[in-house]
Rosetta silent file (secondary structure, phi, psi, omega in degrees, C-alpha in Angstrom):
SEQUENCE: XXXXXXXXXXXXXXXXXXXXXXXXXXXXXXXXXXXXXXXXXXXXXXXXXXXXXXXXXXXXXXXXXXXXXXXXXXXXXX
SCORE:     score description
SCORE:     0.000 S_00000001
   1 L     0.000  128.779  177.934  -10.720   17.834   -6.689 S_00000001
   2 L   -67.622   65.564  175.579   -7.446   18.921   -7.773 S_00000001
   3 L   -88.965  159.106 -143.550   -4.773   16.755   -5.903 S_00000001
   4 L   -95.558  174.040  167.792   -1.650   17.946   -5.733 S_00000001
   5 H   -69.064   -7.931 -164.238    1.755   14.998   -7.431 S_00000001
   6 H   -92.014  -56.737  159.550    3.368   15.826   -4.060 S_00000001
   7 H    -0.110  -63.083  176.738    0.230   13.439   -2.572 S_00000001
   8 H   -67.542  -67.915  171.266    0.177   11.310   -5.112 S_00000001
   9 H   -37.297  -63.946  172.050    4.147   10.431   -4.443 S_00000001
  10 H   -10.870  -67.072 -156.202    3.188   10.102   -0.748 S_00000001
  11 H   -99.699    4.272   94.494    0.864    7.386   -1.130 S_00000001
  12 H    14.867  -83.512  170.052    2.866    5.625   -3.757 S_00000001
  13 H   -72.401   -2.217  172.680    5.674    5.093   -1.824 S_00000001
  14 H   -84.635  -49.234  176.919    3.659    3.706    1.076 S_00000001
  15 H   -49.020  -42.852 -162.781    1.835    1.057   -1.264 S_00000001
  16 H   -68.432  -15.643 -146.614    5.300    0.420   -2.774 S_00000001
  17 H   -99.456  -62.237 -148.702    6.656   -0.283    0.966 S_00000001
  18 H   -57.753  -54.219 -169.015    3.022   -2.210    1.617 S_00000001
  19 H   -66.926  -32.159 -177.938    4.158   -4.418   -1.338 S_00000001
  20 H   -69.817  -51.567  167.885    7.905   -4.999   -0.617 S_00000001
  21 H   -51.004  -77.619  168.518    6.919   -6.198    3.007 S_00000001
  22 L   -20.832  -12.245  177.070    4.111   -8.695    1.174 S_00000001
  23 L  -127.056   17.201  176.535    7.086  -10.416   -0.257 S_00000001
  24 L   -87.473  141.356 -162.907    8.988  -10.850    2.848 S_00000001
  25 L  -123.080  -42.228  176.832    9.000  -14.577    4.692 S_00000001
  26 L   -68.163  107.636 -177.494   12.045  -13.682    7.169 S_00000001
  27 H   -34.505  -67.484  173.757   10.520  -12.275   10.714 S_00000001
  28 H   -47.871  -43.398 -175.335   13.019   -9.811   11.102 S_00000001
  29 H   -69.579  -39.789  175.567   13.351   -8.210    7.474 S_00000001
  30 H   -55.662  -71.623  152.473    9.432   -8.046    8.121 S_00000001
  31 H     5.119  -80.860  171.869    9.636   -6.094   10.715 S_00000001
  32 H   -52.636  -39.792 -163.271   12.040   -3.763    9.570 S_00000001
  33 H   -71.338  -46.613  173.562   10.285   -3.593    6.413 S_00000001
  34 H   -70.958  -11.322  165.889    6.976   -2.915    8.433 S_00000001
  35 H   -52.128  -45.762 -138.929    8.631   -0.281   10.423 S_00000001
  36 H   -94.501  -52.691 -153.513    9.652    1.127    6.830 S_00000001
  37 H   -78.223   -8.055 -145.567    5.728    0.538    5.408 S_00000001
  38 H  -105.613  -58.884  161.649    4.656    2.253    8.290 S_00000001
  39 H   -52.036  -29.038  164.733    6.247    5.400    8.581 S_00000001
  40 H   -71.365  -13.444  178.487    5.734    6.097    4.576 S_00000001
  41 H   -75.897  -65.216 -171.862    2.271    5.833    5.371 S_00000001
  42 H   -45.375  -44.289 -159.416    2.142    7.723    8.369 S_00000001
  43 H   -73.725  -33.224  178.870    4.514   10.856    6.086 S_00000001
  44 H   -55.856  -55.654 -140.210    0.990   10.023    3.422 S_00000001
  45 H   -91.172  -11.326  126.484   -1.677   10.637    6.149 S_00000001
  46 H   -36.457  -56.486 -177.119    0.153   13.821    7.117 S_00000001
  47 H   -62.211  -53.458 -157.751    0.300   15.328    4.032 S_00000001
  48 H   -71.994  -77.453 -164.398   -3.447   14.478    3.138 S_00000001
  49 H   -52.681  -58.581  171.049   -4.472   16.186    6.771 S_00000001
  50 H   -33.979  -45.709 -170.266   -2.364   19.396    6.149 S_00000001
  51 H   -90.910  -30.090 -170.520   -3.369   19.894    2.263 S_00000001
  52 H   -74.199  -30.278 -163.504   -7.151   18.849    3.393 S_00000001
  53 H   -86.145  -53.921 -176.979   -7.073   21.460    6.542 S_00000001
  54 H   -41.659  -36.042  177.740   -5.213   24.436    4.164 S_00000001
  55 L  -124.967   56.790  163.057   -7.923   23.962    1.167 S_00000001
  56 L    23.982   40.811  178.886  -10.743   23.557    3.965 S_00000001
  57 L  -102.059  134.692  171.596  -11.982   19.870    2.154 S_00000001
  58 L   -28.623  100.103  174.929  -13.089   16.519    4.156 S_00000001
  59 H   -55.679   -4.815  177.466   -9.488   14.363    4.903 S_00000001
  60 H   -75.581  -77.891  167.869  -11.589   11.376    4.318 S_00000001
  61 H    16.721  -88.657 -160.340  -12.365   12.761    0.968 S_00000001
  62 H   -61.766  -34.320  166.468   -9.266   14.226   -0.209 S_00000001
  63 H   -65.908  -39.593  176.612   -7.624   10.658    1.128 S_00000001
  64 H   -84.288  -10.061  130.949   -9.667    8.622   -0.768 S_00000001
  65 H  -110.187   27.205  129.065   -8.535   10.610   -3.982 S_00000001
  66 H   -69.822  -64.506  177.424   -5.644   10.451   -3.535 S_00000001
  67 H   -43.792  -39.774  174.698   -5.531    6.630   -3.082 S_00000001
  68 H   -61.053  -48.640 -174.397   -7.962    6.299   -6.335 S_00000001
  69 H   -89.630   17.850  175.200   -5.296    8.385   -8.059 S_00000001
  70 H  -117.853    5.518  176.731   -2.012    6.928   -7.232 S_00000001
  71 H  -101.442  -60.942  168.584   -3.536    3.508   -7.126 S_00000001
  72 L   -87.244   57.905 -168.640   -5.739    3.859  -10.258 S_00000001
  73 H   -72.485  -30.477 -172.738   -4.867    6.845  -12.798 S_00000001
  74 H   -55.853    5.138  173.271   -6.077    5.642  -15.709 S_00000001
  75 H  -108.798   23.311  132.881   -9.443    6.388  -14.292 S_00000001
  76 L   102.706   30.314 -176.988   -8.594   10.278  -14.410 S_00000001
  77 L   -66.088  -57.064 -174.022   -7.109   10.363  -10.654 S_00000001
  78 L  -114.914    0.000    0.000   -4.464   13.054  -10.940 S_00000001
C-alpha cells in the first residue's frame, strides 16, 4: 500500500504531541498538552478515514500503515 507523506506527517505529529505530554508532571500543562495530543490525533484519524474511503481500502488497514511507517521506516513503511 502506497501511503501518501501527507499521512505520514499526520501521525507524526500526534506521537510527537503523545511524547511531549509523557514528559509533563504539572496538572495543568498536562491537560493543555493533552488537549494538544488529542486533537493532532483526531486531524490523523481523519485523514486515514478520507484517503481509506477515496482509494476504497480497510481504515484499519491503511491506519495501521501508516503508524508502522511513521513510527518504524526503516522497515520500508513509506
Amino acid at each position: 500500500m502506497d501511503i501518501p507523506d501527507s499521512l505520514i506527517d499526520l501521525q507524526r505529529a500526534a506521537d510527537a504531541e503523545w511524547a511531549r505530554l509523557a514528559e509533563l508532571t504539572d496538572n495543568d500543562e498536562r491537560e493543555q498538552q493533552r488537549r494538544a495530543w488529542y486533537e493532532a490525533g483526531a486531524r490523523a484519524q481523519a485523514a486515514v478515514t478520507e484517503w481509506a474511503r477515496e482509494h476504497e481500502q480497510n481504515r484499519a488497514k491503511v491506519e495501521a500503515a501508516v503508524k508502522q511507517a511513521a513510527r518504524h521506516p526503516e522497515t520500508g513503511g513509506s
